[in-house]
Each structure stands twice: as C-alpha cells, then as structure tokens.
C-alpha positions in Angstrom: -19.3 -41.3 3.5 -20.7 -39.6 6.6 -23.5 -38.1 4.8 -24.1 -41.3 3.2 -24.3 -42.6 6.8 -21.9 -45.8 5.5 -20.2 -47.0 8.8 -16.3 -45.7 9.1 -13.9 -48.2 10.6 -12.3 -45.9 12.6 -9.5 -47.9 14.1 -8.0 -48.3 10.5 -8.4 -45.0 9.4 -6.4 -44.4 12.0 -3.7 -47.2 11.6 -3.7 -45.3 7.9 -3.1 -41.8 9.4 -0.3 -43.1 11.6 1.7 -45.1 8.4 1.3 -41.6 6.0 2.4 -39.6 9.0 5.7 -41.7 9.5 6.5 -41.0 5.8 5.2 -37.2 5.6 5.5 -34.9 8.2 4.9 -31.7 6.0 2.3 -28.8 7.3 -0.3 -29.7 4.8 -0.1 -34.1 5.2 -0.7 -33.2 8.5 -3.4 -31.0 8.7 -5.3 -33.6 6.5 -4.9 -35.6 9.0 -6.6 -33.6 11.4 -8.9 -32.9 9.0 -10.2 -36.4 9.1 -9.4 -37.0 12.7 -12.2 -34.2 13.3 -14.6 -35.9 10.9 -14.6 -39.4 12.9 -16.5 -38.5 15.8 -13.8 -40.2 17.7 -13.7 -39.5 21.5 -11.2 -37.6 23.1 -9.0 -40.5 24.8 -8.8 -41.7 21.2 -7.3 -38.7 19.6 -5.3 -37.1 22.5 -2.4 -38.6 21.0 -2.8 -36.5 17.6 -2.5 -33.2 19.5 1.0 -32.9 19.1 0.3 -32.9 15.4 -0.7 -29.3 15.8 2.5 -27.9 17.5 4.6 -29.9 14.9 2.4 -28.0 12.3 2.7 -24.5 13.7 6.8 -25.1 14.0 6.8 -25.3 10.4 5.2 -21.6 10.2 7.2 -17.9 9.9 6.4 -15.2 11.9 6.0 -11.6 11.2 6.0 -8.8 13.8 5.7 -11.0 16.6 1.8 -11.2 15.7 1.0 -13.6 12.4 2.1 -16.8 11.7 2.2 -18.0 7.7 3.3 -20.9 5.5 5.6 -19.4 2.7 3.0 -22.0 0.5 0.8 -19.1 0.5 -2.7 -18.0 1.7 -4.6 -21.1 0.9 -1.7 -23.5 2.8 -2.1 -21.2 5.6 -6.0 -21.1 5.5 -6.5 -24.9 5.6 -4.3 -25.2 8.8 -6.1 -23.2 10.2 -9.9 -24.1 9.3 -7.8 -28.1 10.2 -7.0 -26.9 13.6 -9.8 -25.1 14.8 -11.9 -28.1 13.8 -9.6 -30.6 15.2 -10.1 -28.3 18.6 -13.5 -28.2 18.5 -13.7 -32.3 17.9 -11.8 -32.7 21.1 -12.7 -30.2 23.2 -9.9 -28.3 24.6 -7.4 -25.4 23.5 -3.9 -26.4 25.0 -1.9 -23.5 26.4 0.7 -24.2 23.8 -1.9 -23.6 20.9 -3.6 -20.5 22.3 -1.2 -17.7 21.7 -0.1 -19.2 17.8 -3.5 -20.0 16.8 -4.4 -16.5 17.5 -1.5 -15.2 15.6 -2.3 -17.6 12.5 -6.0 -16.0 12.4 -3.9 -12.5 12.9 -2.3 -13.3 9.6 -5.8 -14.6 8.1 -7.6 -11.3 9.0 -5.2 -9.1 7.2 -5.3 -11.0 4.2 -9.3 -10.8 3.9 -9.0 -9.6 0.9 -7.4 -11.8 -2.1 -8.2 -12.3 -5.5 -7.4 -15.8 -5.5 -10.4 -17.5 -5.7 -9.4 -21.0 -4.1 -7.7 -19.4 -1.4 -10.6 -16.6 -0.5 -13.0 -20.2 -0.3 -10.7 -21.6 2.1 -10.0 -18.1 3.7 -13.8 -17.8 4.0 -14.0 -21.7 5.1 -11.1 -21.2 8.2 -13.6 -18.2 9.6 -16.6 -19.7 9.0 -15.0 -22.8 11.5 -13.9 -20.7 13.7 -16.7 -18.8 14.0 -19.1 -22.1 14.2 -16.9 -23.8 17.0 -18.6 -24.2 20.7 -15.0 -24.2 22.2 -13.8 -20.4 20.8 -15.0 -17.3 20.6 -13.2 -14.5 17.8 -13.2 -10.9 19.2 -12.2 -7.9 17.7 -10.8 -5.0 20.2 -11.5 -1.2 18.1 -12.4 2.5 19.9 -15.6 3.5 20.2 -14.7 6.9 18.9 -13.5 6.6 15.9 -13.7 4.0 13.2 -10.0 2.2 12.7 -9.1 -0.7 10.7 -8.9 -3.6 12.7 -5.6 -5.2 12.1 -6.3 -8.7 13.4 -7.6 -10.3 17.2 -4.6 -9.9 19.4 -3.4 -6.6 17.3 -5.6 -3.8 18.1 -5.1 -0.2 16.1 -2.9 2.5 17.6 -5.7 4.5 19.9 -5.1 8.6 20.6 -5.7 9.6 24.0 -5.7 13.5 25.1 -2.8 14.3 27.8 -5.0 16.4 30.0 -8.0 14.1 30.1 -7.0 10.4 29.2 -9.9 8.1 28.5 -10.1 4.7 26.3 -13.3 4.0 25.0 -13.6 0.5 23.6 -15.5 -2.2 21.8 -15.9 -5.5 21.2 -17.0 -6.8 17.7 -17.6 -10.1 16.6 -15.2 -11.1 13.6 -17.6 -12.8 11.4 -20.4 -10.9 12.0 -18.9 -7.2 12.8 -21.6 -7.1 15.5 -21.0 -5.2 18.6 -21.3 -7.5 21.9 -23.0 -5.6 24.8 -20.8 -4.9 27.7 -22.7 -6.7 30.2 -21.7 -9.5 28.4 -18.3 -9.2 29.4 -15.5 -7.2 31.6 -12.3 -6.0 30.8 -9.4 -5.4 33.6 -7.2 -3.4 32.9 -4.0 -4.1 34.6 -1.1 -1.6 34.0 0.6 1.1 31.2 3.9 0.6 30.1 6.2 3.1 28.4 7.8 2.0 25.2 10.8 3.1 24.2 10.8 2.8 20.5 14.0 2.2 19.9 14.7 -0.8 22.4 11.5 -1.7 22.5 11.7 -2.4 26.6 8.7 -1.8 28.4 8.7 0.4 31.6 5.3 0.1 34.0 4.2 3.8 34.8 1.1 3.2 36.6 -0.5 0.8 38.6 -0.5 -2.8 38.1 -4.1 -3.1 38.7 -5.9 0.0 37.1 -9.9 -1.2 37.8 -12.4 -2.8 35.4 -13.7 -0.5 32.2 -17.2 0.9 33.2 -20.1 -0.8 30.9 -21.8 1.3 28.5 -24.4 -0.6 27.1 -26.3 2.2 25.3 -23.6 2.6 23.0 -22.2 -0.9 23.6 -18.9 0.6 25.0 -16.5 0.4 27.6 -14.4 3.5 29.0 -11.7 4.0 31.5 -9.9 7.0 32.9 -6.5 6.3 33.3 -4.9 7.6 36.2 -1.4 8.6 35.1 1.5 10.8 36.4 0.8 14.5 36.0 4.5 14.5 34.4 3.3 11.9 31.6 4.6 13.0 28.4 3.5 12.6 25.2 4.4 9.0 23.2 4.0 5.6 23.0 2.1 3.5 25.7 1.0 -0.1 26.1 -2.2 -1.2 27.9 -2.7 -4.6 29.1 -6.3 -6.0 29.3 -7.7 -9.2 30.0 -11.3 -9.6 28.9 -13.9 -12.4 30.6 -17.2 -13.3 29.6 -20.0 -11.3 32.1 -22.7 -12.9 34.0 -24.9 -12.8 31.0 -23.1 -14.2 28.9 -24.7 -17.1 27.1 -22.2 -20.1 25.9 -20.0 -19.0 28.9 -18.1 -22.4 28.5 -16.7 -20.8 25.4 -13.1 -19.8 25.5 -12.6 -16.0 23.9 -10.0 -15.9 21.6 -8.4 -12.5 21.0 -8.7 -10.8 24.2 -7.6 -12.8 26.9 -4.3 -11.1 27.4 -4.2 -8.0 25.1 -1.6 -4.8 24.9 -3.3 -2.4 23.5 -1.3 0.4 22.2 -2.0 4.1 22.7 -0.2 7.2 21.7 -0.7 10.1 24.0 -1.2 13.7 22.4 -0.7 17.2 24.2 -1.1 20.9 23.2 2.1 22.6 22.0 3.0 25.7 23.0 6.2 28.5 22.6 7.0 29.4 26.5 9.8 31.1 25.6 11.0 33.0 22.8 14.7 35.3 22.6 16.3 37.2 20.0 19.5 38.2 20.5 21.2 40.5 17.9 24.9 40.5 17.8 27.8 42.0 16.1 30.3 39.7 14.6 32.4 42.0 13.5 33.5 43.8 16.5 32.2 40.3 18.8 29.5 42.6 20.3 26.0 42.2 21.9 23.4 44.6 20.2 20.1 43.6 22.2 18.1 41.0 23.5 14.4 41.1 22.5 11.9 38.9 24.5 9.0 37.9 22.6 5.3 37.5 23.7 3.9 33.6 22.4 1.3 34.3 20.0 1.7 37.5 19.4 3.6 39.6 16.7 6.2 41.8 17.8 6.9 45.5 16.5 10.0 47.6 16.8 10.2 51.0 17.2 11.5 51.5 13.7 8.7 53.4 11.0 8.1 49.8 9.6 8.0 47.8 12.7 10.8 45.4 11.7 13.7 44.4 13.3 16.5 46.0 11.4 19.7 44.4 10.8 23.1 46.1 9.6 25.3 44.7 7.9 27.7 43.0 9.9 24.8 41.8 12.6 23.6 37.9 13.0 20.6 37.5 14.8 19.7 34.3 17.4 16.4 33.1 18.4 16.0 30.7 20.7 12.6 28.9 21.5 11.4 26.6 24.5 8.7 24.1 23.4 6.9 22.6 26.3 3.1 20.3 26.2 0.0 21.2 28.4 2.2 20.7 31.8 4.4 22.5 30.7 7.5 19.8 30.3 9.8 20.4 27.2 8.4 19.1 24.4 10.9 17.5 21.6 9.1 18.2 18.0 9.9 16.4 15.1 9.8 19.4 13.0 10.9 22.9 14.4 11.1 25.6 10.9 11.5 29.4 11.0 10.6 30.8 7.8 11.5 33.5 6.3 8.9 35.2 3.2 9.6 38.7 1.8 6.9 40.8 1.7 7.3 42.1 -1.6 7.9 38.8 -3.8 6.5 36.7 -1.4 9.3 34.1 -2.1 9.8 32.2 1.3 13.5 30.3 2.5 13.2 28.2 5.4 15.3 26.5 7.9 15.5 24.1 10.3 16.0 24.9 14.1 18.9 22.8 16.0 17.8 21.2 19.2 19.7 21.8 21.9 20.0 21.1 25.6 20.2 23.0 28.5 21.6 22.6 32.2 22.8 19.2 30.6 19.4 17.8 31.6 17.3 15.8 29.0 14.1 17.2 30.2 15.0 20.9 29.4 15.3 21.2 25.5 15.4 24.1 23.5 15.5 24.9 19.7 17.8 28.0 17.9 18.3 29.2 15.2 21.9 31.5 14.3 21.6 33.5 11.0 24.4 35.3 9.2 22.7 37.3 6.3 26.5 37.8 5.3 27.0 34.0 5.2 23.7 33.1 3.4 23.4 35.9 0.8 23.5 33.7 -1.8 20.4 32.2 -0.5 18.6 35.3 -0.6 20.0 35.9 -4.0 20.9 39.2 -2.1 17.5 40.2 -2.1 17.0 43.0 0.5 13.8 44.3 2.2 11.8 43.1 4.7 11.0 39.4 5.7 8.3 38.0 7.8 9.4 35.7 10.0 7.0 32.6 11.3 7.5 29.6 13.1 6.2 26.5 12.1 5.9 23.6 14.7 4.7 20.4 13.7 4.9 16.6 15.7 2.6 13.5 15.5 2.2 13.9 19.2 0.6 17.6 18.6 -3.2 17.9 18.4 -2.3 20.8 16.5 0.8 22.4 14.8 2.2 25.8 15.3 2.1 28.7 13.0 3.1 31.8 14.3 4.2 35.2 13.3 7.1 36.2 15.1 8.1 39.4 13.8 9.6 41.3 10.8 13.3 41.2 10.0 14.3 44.2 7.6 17.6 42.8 5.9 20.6 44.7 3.9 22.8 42.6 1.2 25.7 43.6 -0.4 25.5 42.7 -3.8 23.6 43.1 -6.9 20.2 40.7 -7.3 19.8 38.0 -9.8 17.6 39.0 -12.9 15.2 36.3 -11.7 14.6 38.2 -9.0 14.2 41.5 -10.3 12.6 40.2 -12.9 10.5 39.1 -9.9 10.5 42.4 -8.2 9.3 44.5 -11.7 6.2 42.5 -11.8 5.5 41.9 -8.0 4.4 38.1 -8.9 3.5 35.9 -5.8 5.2 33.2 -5.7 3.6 30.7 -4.1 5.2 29.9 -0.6 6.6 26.5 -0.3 5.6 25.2 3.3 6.7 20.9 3.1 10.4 20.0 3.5 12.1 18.7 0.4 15.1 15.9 0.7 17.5 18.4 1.4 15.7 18.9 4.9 18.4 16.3 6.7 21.0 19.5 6.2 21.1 20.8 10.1 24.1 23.3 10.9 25.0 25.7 13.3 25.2 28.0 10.4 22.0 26.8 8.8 21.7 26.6 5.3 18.6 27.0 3.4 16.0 23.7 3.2 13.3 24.2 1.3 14.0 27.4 -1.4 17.1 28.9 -2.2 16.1 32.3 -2.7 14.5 32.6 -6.7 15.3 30.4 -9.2 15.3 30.0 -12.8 13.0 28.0 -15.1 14.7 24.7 -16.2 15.9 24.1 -20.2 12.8 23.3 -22.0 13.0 19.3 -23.0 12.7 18.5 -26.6 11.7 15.1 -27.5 13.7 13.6 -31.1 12.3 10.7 -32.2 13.9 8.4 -34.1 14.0 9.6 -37.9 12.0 7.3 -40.6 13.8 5.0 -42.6 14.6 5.9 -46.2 11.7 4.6 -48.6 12.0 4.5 -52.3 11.0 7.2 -54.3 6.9 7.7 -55.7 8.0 6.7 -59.8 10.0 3.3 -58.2 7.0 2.1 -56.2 4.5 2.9 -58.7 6.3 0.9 -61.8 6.6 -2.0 -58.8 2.6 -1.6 -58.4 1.9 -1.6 -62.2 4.2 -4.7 -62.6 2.4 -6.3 -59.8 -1.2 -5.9 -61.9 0.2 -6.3 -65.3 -0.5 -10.6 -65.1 -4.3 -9.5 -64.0 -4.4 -7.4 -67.0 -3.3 -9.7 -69.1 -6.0 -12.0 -68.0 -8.6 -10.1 -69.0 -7.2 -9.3 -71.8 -6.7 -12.7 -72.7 -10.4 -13.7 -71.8 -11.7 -10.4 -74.1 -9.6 -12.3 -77.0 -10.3 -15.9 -76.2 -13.5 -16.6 -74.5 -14.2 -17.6 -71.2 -14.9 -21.0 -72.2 -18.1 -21.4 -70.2 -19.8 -24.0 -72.3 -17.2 -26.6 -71.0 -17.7 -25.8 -67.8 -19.3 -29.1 -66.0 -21.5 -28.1 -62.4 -19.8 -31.1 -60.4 -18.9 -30.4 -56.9 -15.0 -30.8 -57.6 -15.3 -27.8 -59.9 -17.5 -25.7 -58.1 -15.2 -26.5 -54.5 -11.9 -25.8 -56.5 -13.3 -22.5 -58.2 -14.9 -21.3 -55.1 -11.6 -22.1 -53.3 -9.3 -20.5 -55.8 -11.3 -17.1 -55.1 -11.2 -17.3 -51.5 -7.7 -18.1 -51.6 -7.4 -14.5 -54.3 -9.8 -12.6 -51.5 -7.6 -14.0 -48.7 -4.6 -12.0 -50.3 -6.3 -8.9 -50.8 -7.2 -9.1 -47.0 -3.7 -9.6 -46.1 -2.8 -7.0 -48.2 -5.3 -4.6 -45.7 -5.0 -5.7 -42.3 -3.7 -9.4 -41.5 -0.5 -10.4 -40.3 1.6 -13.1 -42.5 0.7 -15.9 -39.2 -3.0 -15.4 -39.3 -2.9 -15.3 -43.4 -1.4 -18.9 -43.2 -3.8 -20.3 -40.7 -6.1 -19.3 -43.0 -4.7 -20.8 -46.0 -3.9 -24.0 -44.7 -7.8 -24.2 -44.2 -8.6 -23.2 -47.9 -5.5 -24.7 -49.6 -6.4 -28.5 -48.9 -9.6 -28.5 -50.2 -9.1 -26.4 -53.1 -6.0 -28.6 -54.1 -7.8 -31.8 -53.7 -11.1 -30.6 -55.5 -8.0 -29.3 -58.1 -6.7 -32.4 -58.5 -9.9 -34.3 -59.3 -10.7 -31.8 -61.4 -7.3 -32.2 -63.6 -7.8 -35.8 -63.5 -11.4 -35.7 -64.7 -10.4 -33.5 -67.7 -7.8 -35.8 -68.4 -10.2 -39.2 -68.7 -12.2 -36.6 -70.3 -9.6 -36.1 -73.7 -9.0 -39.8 -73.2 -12.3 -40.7 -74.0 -12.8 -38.2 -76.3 -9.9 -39.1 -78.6 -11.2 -43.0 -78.4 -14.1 -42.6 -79.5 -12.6 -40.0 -82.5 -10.7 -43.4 -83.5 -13.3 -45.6 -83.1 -15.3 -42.9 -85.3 -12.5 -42.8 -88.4 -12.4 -47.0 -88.2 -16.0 -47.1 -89.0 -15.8 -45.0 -91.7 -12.5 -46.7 -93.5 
C-alpha cells in the first residue's frame, strides 16, 4: 500500500495492533507489529509507547555463553526479530540502554549462523543485516588482529588474540560486517582501560594493570591500531581480558551514528612465553641397601656423557634413578606445563616407553613447581619386556602457552633386567626393525604415580588375531533337474500354441481391422511383454502400476470384441434360417 502511495489510516492500524497484542503476546505477533509500526512513518511521540514491545520480545529469547540470544523457533524466528527491531529503532530514532547490550548479542547469534542451508531463513538472515547495515541510527563493527587472520565470532565476541610475554603488543582492526571493509583509524579511537586476569575455573576477574592504559596509536597505512601494554615484569603466561571502548574520530562521517559492537568490549588475549629447563638432577639410588649412589647435575640443552666407554648412565640392578626438572618462562617464574614426558627409546629396536612426570611443589609455595620422575627398572620390567641395553632418554615439554615445545636429549641410561625377553622382542632384536617411535599420549595418559607406569607403549607387542568376516551362508535352493522340469512346464502351454496354430490355422481371414480388435490384440502383447520385463528387472509394485494402465483398455476393447463376435454368429445363423425358408 505504501508503494502504491494509497493513504494508511494510521490511527486504526494502530487501534488493530493494540486488540492482536492483548490476545498474542508471542515473539513473532510482536515483532509483526513492529514490523508495521516501522512502515507507518509515524512520529516518535506516537510509537514511544510500543518500545516496550521490544524488551517483552527479547525476554522470550535463550542465551548461550553470555553472548547470543536465540528463539528455540529457529534461525528464521530469530532473524525476523531482529531485521523487526533494528527497523523499529531506526523509525524512532533512538537505542534504549535496555536494548543495546541484547540487540548486540541477538546479531552475535546471527553472525555465527551465516551460514545455513535453509533457504527462507538465509533470505531473512540476509534481510536482518542488510537492515542493520542500512540504518542511520547503528553502526556494525567487527573487532579482529591485524596480524593474523581469525574467524570473527560475532560484534561483542572478538577471537582469542596471542600476545608474546617479553614484548606485549595488540594490533587491531576494525571491519565493517556487511561489507568486510577495514575502517581507517582516524575514523575512530579506541581506549583501552584496564587487563584483568581470569581465572578459568571461577571465572573472577582480577585488574593487573592500570585502569586507564592510553588510546591505541592510529595506523592508517595498514588501517590498524596497536598498543603496548605495560604489564608487571612477573606476568605469567594465561588468560587475560582487555576492555576497550571505541568512539567515532573527528573524521568520521555520520558521527550521529551509534557503533554497535564496540562500545564496551573485553577482548580476550592469551599470553605466550619461552620454556626453558633451569634445572635438571639425577639422583641414583640404592633401594636395596636405602643408599645414595650420586647426584648428577645436568646442563639445559645439552646431552650429558658419563665416564663409562658408552657414555651412558649405567644402572645395576637394584638402583632407581630420579630426575627432577624446574620449568620456568622468559622471566624465569615456574612455569606449570600441561604435558611434562620423559621418554625412554632403545637404541637398538628403537621401540620408545614414555611417562608422565608428577608435578610437585617446593617450599610449599605455589610459584616454585617442579616435575620428577622416580623409575624402578625392577618394578617396570615388564614394561620393558625385560629388554636390556641402552635407552636414550629425552624430554618432551609441551603447553598451549609455549611458543615452542621442548625436545631435549638428556642423556643415555644403560639398563640390566633380570629375565628372559619376549619373542616379540627378539624377534625384534634378530632383524633390528625400527619401530616407529610413538610420540602422542594415548587414553591411558591420565595414569600418574609415584611409581610411574608406562603411558604410551608397553615395551613390544604382538600383532592382534587376524579378523575373519563369515557371512551369512545362502539358503538351500532346489537342485538343477527340479528347476529345469519347473521351466519346461512353464513353456509347455506356449508350445502347445504353436503347435496348435501349425495344426489349425491362424484364422487370419476372420480377422476384422476395427479398433476394438486392433486395441485388445495390441494390449494382450503388451500385457505378455510386461511379464517378460518383470521377469528381467521389475519389482511386483511397478509391474502392477503398469498393468492397471494396460489391463482396462485391453479388457474393455476385449469385451467389445466378444460381444461383436457374438451379434456376429447371431446374424449369421439368421440369415442361415432365413436362407433354408426360402428354399422349402
């Protein structure tokens, strides 16, 4: 009607709106209704009563995360809120404070949902943006780095962003959400105002830093902005919250527009560091008479060599041997890994066991952490499938908060077992095979003791039984002679047709071209060729769709044809009588 320009009486469109409303107060009634409210040009003394509409719509919507809103409807429920909203915004001018923060979380929701194979709720997906995008009120921004290309996970929900513990600087952008163009710095400015500390289990933040850190620098050659964050020298790698408030810049144009996305932000960051061994001890002991042999002090990075002929450590039977490790970051603080292995590969077979360090603490103070390791070659011979020689022993050191893992050779360990070898293994040992080392935990990894036990290998083991597959055994059929007397019986009426039209005739002379006849025996050998093909390849339902189709014709063109042979001999033997009283 608008297009049409036909003149809208808008006082009883609205008396309408108000009668549904007090009948239907579901999510989607109402957004119609601001649907149309926005479409009446009304001013906005006339529809400041409706904005409540909008919080009683968002009530009815589940949350997720804390950071998207959704109807349990669906997409396309969710998509015309939206695109109802943000119109019903724009139409009256102003974002209440109330709306702000769920709106943004609604077109959170939207934005990871971009992608959808329904086709009516990608148009209204598409339609909701398009609003947005259009409105003189709002303006969608998108927070990513400017150093590496993330996935953007929505406006208010910026990606995880890595920062380097010895020189931490953010470089962001700002990117529009329909277009994916980058807006130029002067444009706007960014404040950053503080860095909180999360602890992931609570989920409480803790301020580390200032409350006002400075306003990003402006970078508009590569449409960035960067700040160096001035943190505690004893700031330790994890998880970190930013807050930013973003305003539109001097040269801005369309400065009246509110920005939607980045008015109060937390961006979160993940700190990484350098990992490095600052300690390593061996300690050799005697169990047997509860003596200690030696203490050897290792050099980080470097492979040590005893003063035996093979350069390994040797150890008697009898003997457990102790290493304990200090893992500390770039200022040098303890570091806590997530994965702490020593790994243990023989040098002849190359097959590797490894196990899991136990963290401990020292001086019963949190920040000083240490990882060992206590191994009783008498206790885990089985393991080794009391395979003797010597073992090189690494370290392997790996945490998300690592730039790069650890892999260090430590040194060699020449072991003794008492006991005879499995044949896998000196089966193993005849042919020198490598085995390929096996360097990723396996579910057994959650096994953590004093006394370790083995996590990933057990020494060799033996190929698994060989699975044979038995299918199910076909079902008895009768025997070659039965089936082909049954096939012979089948064809012996066909034969006897032939014969019969050898001996009698076909008859052809009788044979009257009217279309009954021609439609019955045409039908009769469709309806033979339609068994044959069911004989081939059809299935019993698709044969009787078929033969529905030919059977009424050819029995109605049948019957006429019966009934015209009958009038036929009727007349015939008339006119015979007819014939003999005109001769009496």
């Amino acid at each position: 009607m608008k297009h049409l320009n036909i003149k809208i009486d808008a006082n009883h469109v609205l008396s309408i709106i108000n009668k549904i409303k007090a009948k239907d107060t579901s999510p989607m009634t109402l957004s119609f209704a601001l649907q149309i409210l926005s479409q009446l040009g009304l001013t906005k003394s006339n529809i400041s009563g409706h904005v409540s509409n909008i919080d009683n719509v968002l009530e009815h919507a589940s949350e997720i995360s804390d950071n998207r809103l959704f109807y349990e409807k669906g997409l396309y429920t969710t998509s015309f809120v939206a695109k109802s909203i943000v119109d019903f915004l724009t139409a009256y001018g102003e974002v209440p404070k109330s709306v702000e923060n769920k709106l943004v979380k609604l077109f959170n929701y939207l934005y990871t949902r971009r992608q959808t194979a329904n086709v009516r709720a990608s148009a209204y997906l598409v339609a909701a943006f398009k609003s947005l995008t259009d409105s003189s009120l709002l303006l969608p921004v998108v927070i990513e780095s400017s150093i590496k290309s993330n996935e953007n996970l929505g406006f208010s929900i910026p990606p995880i962003l890595s920062i380097d513990q010895t020189h931490p600087i953010l470089n962001l952008r700002l990117k529009h959400i329909w277009t994916d163009t980058f807006f130029k710095p002067s444009e706007f400015e960014i404040k950053a105002h503080g860095v909180y500390a999360i602890k992931r289990t609570t989920g409480d933040r803790i301020l580390i830093s200032s409350s006002d850190l400075g306003t990003f620098k402006q970078d508009d050659k590569n449409n960035a902005f960067q700040l160096t964050l001035n943190l505690d020298a004893k700031t330790t790698a994890g998880y970190y919250e930013l807050d930013v408030t973003a305003t539109p810049g001097s040269k801005k144009t369309n400065g009246h527009q509110k920005l939607l996305g980045i008015a109060s932000v937390q961006i979160p960051l993940y700190m990484i560091t350098e990992a490095k061994v600052a300690q390593a001890t061996v300690t050799i002991m005697n169990t047997a008479r509860e003596q200690h042999v030696a203490d050897i002090s290792l050099t980080p990075e470097k492979t040590y060599k005893a003063s035996t002929a093979s350069g390994a450590i040797t150890l008697e039977i009898g003997q457990q041997i102790s290493i304990d490790l200090n893992i500390v970051d770039s200022n040098r603080i303890s570091l806590a890994a997530h994965q702490v292995f020593i790994q243990l590969t023989h040098q002849k077979t190359q097959q590797a066991i490894t196990y899991t360090c136990t963290e401990t603490i020292t001086d019963k103070k949190p920040e000083k952490k240490s990882y060992k390791l206590l191994l009783d070659p008498d206790m885990s011979a089985a393991e080794f499938d009391y395979l003797s020689g010597i073992y090189k022993v690494d370290l392997i050191v790996g945490d998300s908060s690592i730039k790069a893992p650890i892999l260090w050779h430590m040194f060699d360990l020449d072991l003794r077992f008492v006991g005879e070898a499995g044949d896998e293994t000196k089966r193993r040992i005849a042919q020198a095979t490598d085995i390929s080392r096996q360097e990723s935990s396996s579910p057994a990894g959650s096994r953590r003791a004093f006394t370790p036990n083995a996590i990933i290998g057990s020494g060799p083991t033996t190929a698994k039984p060989e699975i044979d597959h038995v299918f199910r055994a076909p079902e008895k059929r009768a025997p070659p002679f039965l089936a082909l007397t049954f096939t012979i019986l089948c064809l012996l009426p066909l034969l006897g047709l032939i014969i019969a039209w050898s001996v009698i005739g076909f008859n052809i002379s009788n044979f009257k071209f009217s279309i009954s006849n021609i439609i019955f025996h045409a039908g009769l050998i469709s309806i033979c060729y339609l068994y044959f093909v069911y004989w081939c390849r059809l299935d019993m339902f698709t044969t009787l769709k078929y033969l529905s189709i030919l059977g009424l014709p050819t029995f109605l063109a049948g019957h006429r044809v019966l009934r015209a042979q009958v009038i036929s001999k009727q007349q015939q033997t008339v006119s015979s009588t007819q014939s003999l009283n005109v001769k009496k």
